[in-house]
C-alpha positions in Angstrom: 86.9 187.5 152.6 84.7 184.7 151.1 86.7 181.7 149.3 84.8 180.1 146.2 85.8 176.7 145.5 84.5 175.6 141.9 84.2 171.9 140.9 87.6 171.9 139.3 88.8 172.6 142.6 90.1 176.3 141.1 89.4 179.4 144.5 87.7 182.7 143.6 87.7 185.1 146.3 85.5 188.2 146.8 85.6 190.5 149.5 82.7 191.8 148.6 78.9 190.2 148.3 78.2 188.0 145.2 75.4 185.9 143.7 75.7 183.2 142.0 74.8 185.4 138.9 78.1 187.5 139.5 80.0 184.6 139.6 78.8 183.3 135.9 78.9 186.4 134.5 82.7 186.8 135.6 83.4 183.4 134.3 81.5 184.1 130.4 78.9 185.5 129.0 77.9 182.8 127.3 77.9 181.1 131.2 75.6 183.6 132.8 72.7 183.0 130.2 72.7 179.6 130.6 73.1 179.5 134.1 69.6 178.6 136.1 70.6 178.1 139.5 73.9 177.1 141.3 74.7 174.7 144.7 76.4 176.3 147.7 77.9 173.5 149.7 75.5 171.1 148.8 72.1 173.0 148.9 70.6 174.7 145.6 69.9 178.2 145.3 68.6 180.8 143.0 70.8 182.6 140.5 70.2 185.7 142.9 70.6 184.6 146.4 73.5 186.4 148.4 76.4 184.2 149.3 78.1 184.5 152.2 80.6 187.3 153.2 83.5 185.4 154.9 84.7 182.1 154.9 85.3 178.7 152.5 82.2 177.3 150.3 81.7 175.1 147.4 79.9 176.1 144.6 78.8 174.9 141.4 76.7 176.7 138.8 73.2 174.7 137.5 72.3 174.8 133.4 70.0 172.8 131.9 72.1 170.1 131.8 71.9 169.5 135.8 69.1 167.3 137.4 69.3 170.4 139.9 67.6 172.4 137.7 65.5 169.9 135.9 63.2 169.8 139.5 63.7 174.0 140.1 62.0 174.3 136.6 59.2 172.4 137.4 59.1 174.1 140.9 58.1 177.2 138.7 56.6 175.4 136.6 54.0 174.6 139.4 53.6 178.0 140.2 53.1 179.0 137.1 49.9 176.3 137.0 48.8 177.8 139.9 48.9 181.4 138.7 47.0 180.2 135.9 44.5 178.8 138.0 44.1 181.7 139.7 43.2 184.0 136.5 40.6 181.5 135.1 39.0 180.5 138.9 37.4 182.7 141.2 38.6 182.3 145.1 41.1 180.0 144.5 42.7 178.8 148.2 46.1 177.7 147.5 47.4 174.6 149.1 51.0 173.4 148.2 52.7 172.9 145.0 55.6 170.2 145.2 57.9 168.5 142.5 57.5 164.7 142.5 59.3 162.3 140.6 58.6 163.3 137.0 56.6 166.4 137.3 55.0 168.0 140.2 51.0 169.2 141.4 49.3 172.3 142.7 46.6 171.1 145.7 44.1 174.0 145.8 40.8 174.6 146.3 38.3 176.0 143.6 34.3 177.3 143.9 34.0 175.8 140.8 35.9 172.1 140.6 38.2 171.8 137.7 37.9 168.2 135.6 40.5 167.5 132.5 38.3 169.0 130.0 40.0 172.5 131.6 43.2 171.2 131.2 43.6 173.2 127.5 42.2 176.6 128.7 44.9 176.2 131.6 47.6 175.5 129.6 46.7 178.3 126.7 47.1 180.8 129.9 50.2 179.2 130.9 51.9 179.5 127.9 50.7 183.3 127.8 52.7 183.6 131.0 55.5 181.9 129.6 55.8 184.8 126.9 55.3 187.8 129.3 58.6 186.1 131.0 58.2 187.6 134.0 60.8 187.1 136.4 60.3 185.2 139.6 61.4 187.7 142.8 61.9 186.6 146.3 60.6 188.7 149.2 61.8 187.2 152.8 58.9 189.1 155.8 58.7 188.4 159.3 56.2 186.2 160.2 53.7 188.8 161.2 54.3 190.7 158.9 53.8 187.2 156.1 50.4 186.2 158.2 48.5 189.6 157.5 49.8 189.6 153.9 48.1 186.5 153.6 45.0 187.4 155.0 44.6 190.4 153.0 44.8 187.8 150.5 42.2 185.6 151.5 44.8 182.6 151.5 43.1 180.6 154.7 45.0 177.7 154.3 48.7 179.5 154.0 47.6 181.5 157.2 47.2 178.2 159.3 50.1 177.1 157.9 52.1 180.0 158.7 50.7 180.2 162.5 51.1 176.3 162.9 53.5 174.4 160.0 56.0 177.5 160.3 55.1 178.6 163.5 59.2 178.7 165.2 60.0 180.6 162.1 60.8 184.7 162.5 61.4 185.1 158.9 59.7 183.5 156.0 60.0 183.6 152.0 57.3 184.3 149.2 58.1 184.7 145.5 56.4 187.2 143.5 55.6 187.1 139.8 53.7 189.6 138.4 50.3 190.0 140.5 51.0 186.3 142.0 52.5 185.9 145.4 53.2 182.6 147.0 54.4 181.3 150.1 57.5 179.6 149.1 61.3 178.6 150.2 62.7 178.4 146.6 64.1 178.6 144.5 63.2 179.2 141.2 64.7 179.6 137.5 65.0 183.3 136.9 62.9 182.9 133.6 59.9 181.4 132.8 60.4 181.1 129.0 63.0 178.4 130.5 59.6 175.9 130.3 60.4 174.7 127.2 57.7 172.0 127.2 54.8 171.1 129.7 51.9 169.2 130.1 48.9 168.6 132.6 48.4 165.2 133.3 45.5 164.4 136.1 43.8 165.8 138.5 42.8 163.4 141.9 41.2 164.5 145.2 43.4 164.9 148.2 42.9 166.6 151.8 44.7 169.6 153.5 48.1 167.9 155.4 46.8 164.6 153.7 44.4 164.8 156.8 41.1 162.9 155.8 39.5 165.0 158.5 40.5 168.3 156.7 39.0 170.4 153.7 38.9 168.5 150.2 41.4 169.5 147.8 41.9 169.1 144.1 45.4 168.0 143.2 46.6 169.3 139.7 49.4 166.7 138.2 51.8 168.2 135.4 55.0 167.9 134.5 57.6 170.6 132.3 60.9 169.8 130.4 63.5 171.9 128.9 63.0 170.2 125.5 60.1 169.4 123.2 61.6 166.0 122.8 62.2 164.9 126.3 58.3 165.7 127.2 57.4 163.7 123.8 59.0 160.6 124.7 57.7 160.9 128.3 54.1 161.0 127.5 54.8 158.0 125.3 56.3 156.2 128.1 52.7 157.2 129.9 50.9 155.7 127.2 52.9 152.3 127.2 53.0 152.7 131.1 48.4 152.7 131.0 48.6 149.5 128.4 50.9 147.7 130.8 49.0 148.6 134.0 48.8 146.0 136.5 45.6 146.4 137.8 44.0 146.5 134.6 45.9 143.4 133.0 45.9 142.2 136.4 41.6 141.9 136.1 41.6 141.5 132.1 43.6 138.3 132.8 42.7 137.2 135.8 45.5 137.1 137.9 44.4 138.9 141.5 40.8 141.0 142.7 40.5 143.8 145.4 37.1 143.4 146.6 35.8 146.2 149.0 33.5 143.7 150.9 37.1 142.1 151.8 38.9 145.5 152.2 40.9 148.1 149.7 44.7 147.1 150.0 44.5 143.6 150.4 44.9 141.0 147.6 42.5 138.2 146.6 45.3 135.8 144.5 42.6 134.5 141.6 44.0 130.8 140.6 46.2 132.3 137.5 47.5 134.9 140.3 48.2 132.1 142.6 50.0 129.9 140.0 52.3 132.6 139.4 53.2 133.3 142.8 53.7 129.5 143.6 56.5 129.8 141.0 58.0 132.7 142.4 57.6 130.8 145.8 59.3 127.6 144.2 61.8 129.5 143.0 63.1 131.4 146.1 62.6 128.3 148.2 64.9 126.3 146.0 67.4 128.7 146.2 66.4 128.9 150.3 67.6 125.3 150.6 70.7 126.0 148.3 72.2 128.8 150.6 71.6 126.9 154.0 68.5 128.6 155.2 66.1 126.8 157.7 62.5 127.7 156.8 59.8 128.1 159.4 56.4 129.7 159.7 55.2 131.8 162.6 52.0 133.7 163.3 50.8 136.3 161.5 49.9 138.4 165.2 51.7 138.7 168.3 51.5 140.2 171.5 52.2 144.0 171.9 55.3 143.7 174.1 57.3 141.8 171.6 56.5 144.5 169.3 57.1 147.0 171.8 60.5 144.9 172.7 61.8 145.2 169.2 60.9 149.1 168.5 58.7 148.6 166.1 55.9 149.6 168.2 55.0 152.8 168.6 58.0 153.7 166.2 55.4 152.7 163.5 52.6 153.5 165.2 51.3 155.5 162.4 51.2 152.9 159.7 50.0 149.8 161.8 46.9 148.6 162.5 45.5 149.4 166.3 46.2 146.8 168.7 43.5 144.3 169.5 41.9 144.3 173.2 41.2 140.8 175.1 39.1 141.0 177.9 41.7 139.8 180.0 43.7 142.4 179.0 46.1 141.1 176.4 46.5 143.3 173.7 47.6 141.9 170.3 48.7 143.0 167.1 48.4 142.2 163.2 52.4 141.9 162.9 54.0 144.9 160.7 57.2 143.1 160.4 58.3 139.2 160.8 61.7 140.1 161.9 60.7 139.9 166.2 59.2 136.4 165.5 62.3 135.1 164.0 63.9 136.4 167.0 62.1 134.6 169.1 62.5 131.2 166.9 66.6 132.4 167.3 66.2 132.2 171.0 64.6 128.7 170.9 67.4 126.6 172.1 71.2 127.8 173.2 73.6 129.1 170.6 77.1 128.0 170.2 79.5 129.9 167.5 79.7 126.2 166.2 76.2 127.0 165.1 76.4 130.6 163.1 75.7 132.0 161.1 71.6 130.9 161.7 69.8 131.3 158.7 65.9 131.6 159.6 63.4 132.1 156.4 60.2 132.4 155.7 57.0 133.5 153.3 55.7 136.0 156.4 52.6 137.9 155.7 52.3 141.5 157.5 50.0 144.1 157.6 50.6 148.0 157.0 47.6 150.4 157.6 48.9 152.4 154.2 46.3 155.7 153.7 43.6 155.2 151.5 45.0 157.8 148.9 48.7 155.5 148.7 47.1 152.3 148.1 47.6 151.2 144.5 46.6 147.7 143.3 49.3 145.1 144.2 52.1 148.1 144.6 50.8 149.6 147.5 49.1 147.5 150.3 47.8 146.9 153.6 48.5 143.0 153.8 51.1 141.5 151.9 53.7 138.4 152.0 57.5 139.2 152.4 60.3 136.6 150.9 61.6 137.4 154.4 64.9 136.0 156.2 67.0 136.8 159.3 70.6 135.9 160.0 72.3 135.5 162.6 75.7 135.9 162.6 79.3 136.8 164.2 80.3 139.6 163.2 83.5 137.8 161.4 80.8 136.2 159.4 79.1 139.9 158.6 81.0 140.6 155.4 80.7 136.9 153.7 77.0 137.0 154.4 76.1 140.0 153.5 78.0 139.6 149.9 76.1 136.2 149.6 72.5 138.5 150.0 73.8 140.8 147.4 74.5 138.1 145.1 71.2 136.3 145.7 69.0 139.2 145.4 71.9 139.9 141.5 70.8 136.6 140.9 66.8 137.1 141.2 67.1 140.2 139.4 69.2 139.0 136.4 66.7 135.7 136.6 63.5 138.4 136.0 65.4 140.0 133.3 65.8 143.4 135.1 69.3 143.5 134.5 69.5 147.2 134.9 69.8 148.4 138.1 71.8 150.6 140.9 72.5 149.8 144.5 71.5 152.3 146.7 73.5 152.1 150.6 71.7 153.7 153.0 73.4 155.3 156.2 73.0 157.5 159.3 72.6 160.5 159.5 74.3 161.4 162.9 72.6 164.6 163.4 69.3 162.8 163.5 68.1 161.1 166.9 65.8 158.6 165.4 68.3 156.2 164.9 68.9 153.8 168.0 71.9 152.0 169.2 75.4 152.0 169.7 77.3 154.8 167.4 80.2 152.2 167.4 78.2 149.5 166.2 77.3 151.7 163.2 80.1 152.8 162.2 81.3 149.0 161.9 78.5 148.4 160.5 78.5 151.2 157.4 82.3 150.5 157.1 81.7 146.3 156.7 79.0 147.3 153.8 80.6 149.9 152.1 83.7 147.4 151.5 82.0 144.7 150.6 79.4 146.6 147.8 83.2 148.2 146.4 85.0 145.0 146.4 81.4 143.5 144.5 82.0 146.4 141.8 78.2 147.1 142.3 76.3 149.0 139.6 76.2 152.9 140.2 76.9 152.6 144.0 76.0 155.2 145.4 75.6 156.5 149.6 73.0 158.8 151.1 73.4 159.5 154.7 69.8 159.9 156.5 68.1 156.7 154.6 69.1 154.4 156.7 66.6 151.8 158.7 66.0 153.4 162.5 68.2 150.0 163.5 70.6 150.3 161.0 72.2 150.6 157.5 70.9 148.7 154.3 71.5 148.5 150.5 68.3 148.7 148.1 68.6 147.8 144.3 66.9 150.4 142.9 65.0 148.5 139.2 64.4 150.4 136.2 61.5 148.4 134.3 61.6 147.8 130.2 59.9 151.2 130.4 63.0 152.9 132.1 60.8 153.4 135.3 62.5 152.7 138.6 61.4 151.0 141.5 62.4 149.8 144.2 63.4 145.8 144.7 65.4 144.0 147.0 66.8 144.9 150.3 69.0 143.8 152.7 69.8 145.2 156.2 72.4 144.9 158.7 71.1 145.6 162.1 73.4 145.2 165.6 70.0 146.5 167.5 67.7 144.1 167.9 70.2 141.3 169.2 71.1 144.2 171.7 71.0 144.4 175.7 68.3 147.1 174.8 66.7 144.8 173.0 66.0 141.1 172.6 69.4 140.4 174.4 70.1 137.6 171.7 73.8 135.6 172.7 75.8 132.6 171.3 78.7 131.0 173.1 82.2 132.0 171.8 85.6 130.2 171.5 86.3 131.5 174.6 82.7 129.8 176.1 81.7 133.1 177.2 78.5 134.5 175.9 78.4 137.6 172.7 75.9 139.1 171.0 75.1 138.2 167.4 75.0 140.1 164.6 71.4 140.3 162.7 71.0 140.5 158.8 67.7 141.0 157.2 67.0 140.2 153.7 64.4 140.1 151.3 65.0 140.0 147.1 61.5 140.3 145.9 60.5 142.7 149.1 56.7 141.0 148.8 55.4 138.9 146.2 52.7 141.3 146.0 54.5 144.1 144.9 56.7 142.2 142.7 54.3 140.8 141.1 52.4 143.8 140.2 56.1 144.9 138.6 56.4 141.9 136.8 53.0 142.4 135.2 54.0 145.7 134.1 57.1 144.8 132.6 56.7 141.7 130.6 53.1 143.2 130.1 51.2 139.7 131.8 53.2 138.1 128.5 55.2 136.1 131.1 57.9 133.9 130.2 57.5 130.3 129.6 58.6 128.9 133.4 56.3 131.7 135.0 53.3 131.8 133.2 49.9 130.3 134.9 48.6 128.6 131.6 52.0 127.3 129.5 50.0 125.4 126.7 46.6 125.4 125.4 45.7 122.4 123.2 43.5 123.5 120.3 40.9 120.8 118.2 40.4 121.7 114.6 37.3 120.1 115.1 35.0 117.9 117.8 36.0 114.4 116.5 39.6 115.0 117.3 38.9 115.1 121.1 40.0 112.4 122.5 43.5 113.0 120.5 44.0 116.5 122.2 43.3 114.9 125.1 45.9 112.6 125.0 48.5 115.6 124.4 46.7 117.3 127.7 46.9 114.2 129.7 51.4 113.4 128.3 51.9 117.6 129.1 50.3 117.1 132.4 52.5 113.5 133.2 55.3 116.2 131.9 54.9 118.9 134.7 53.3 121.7 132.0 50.5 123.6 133.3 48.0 123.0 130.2 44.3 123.9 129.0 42.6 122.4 126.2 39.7 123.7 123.5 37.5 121.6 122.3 34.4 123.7 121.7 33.2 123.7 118.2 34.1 127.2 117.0 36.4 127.7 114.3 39.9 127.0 114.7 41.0 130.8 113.8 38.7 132.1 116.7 40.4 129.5 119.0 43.8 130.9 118.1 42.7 134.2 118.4 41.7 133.8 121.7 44.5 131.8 122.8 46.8 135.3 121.3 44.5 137.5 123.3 45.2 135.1 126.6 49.0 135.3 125.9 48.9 132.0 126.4 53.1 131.1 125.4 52.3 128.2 123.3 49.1 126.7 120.9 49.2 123.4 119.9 46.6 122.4 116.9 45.3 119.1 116.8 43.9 117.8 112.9 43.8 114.6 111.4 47.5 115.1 110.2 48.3 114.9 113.8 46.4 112.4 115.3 47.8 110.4 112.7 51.3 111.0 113.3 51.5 111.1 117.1 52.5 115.3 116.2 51.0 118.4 117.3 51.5 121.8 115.5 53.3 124.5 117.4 52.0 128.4 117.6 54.7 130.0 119.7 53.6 133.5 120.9 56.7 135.3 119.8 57.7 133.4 117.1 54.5 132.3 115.0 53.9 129.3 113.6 56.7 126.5 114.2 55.2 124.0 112.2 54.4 120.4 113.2 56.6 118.6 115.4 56.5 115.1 117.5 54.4 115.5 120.8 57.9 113.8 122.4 60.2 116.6 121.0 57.9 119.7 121.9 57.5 117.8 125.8 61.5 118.5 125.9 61.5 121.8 123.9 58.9 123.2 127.2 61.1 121.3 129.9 64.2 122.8 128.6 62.9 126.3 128.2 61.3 125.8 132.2 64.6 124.6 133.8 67.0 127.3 132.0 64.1 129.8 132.8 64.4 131.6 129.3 62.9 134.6 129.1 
């Protein structure tokens, strides 16, 4: 006998097989037409998969209304694309066809390449697939029997995959829909005409198993919604997303360059960039010195064995750069992470308990080898700098520190004006052997972090097992942008590896003058100042706030003859700490505003006759409009106490 358990914690028992289609149909009518999918303990199926014969399960049926079958739609929704594809493009070698956050893409291979001026024809055929509504069936065949069905249909690439991807596999899956077949686990929605609303969105180049090495692909972007509405407001959010783009504003304002004679991923910081960023720095290192952290700076390479020592090497083998050979046989290495060199700064001089917790910080630049087809302006990188710290701590101290990273990283955030977010704990997953270290020590670990983010009353906590850093468990505040976009920002990571026997065999003397082992916190609240300040430029659209902008003021001369007036404004902002720039050149004073709007420059100040002969300038605030005229005294302490409250 199979038990059912249903989210309201009601039991339906069958001795006999179901699917989840059964199920609905026993519960209403009006239930089975609207159901899409369902979850059986924890994994989604399709509306016709056979549950099992005997024992307990939990189940929940999927509508429209479940983020479930959000990503199954567009799951069909790729195959759909692809089947479209297919009919309008001769030979078409089918790659993979995944959701992504958003949407999803079709990678496939075409005699003839498609470009976006396609796009409509391949829509028009999806939508007449949409009407036929035929359904999607699943066929399960051995594996034999899958690799000559995929030969006959000259599908090369599923074929390898099959014989090497899938090759411990007996049985495999493929879902049919009218003459299409795919290779495919599932599941789908059991009708198309569920596709309410879709749209093609890009197509890029990318390589068979993201292997450079391998056969070109095209990679078809889409995405599908159950509403007309929902994929409206979407493709405005696109369209505000492309005017806010980073690298674009990034280069229209001169803020940062990626030059190829330097290298794609890593950032040139133009002087408006760099002003920026040294008020980020300012700002973090202020509240460095507030919390008790000691800053230092260490190399940005070190030996192979300390990398070796710590894990990180060849755990990341993959996405560092290669070692570099000495000829007396030293081998070094571009440093992926800072955290062994603050180990090594820990291990200095003796510890006493008298001493903990040790808080070690610094601006540490690393270096990722990130694939070509990742990189992406500032948000994606091969070199970038890392508001990094490490403490070190007992592990009374573990819950108080950690709480005081959670509210620094709060702070930042609610500084930035991102003031909606979620924190995301990441933990084990104990079926997994990638993680290292005593089980004993994680489980204290997870328990210490779990209490202190509940006692914190975080936003939206929420726990996935298996995210977790290979040394141990971490919380992430995950962003979402003035566009609703999510991202990313802010970690911090308890770790009881590294100071391990195993490991760096870090110590302190107790109470009891014998030796312990520390416990290690890692902590960053912008992540890099690369990456955050590519998010920044996206979200306040390179209008930055008044404390963070590279150019605060820009001092405008009706004409010529008032020069050496605006010039002493310049010279009393400068004595004052603003970051001005001044216009003297003979054009027009409308064109001069103009450009000074077009620079989003936070403040114009006009200088006439009127002004020169009242010790006044007159105020253009780039929100606000014109403020009028006002003493060159009162608008000094207007912009200092706008900076120090950091107003946004």
């Amino acid at each position: 006998m199979l038990k059912v358990v249903l989210p309201d914690g009601s039991v339906r028992e069958y001795e006999r097989s179901v699917t989840p289609m059964d199920i609905a149909a026993e519960i209403g009518t009006g239930l089975a037409k609207a159901t899409l999918g369902a979850v059986l303990d924890g994994n989604v199926i399709g509306v016709d998969a056979q549950l099992p014969l005997t024992g307990e399960v939990t189940f929940r049926l999927l509508t429209k209304k479940d983020v479930e079958s959000l990503e199954m739609m567009r799951h069909s929704a790729a195959h759909l694309m692809a089947r479209a594809v297919m009919r309008l493009y001769k030979n078409v070698q089918l790659a993979f066809g995944p959701t992504v956050e958003n949407g999803f893409y079709y990678d496939l291979w075409t005699e003839t390449p498609i470009s976006e001026e396609d796009f409509p024809k391949i829509e028009a055929e999806m939508k007449k697939l949409i009407q036929a509504d035929e359904p999607f069936e699943r066929i399960e065949l051995s594996k034999a029997e899958a690799v000559k069905l995929c030969r006959e249909m000259g599908q090369t690439l599923k074929v390898e995959h099959l014989n090497e991807g899938l090759a411990e596999n007996e049985t495999v899956s493929f879902y049919r829909q009218g003459e299409f077949l795919d290779l495919c686990r599932g599941p789908h929605i059991p009708s198309p005409k569920s596709i309410a609303a879709f749209k093609l969105l890009s197509i890029a180049g990318a390589y068979w198993k993201g292997d450079a090495s391998r056969q070109q692909l095209q990679r078809l972007y889409a995405t599908a919604f159950f509403g007309k509405k929902e994929l409206e407001d979407y493709l405005f959010q696109l369209d505000e997303a492309k005017k806010r783009d980073h690298r674009v504003l990034g280069k229209r304002h001169e803020l940062f360059l990626i030059d190829s004679r330097v290298g794609q991923g890593l950032i040139l910081w133009l002087p408006k960039g760099a002003l920026l960023r040294r008020q980020l720095e300012n700002f973090i290192y202020g509240e460095l010195i507030k919390r008790g952290y000691t800053p230092v700076t260490t190399p940005p390479i070190g030996k192979v064995e300390l990398y070796q020592i710590s894990g990180h090497y060849p755990y990341y083998a993959d996405s560092q750069f290669p070692p570099i050979e000495m000829q007396d046989g030293d081998r070094f290495l571009l440093r992926p992470m800072n955290c062994p060199h603050h180990v090594v700064v820990y291990q200095s001089k003796p510890r006493s308990y008298r001493d903990l917790p040790v808080r070690i910080a610094e601006f540490g630049t690393v270096h990722r080898f990130e694939q070509s087809g990742e990189l992406n302006g500032m948000t994606r990188v091969r070199g970038f700098t890392q508001d990094d710290a490490h403490i070190f701590c007992t592990e009374e101290q573990v819950e108080e520190e950690f709480r005081d990273c959670l509210e620094m990283t709060q702070m930042v955030l609610k500084t930035m004006g991102f003031d909606d977010y979620r924190v995301r704990l990441s933990f084990r997953d104990w079926e997994n052997e990638k993680y290292v270290g005593d089980p004993e020590n994680w489980r204290k670990a997870q328990a210490a972090l779990e209490k202190v983010c509940k006692n914190m009353n975080l936003p939206s906590l929420e726990i996935v097992e298996g995210e977790a850093a290979f040394y141990g468990p971490k919380a992430d505040f995950i962003v979402k942008d003035c566009l609703g976009r999510q991202w990313q920002l802010g970690t911090v990571q308890l770790d009881y590896n590294l100071p391990s026997a195993e490991r760096f065999n870090l110590e302190y003397i107790g109470a009891d003058n014998k030796p312990h082992k520390p416990v290690m916190i890692h902590r960053a609240p912008f992540g890099s100042f690369e990456r955050f300040t590519g998010i920044l430029i996206e979200h306040f659209a390179a209008a930055f706030p008044l404390w963070l902008a590279p150019e605060q003021v820009r001092v405008l001369t009706v004409s010529q003859k008032f020069e050496d007036c605006a010039g002493t404004v310049v010279k009393r902002l400068l004595e004052a700490g603003i970051r001005v720039t001044a216009n003297y050149d003979a054009e027009k004073i409308g064109s001069k505003i103009r450009d000074g709007r077009l620079d989003l420059v936070p403040y114009l100040c006009v200088v006439g006759a009127k002004e020169e002969e009242t010790d006044t300038v007159a105020v253009r605030d780039r929100k606000e409009g014109e403020l009028g005229v006002v003493p060159v005294s009162d608008f000094i302490a207007k912009l200092q106490n706008e900076i120090s409250s950091k107003k946004l």
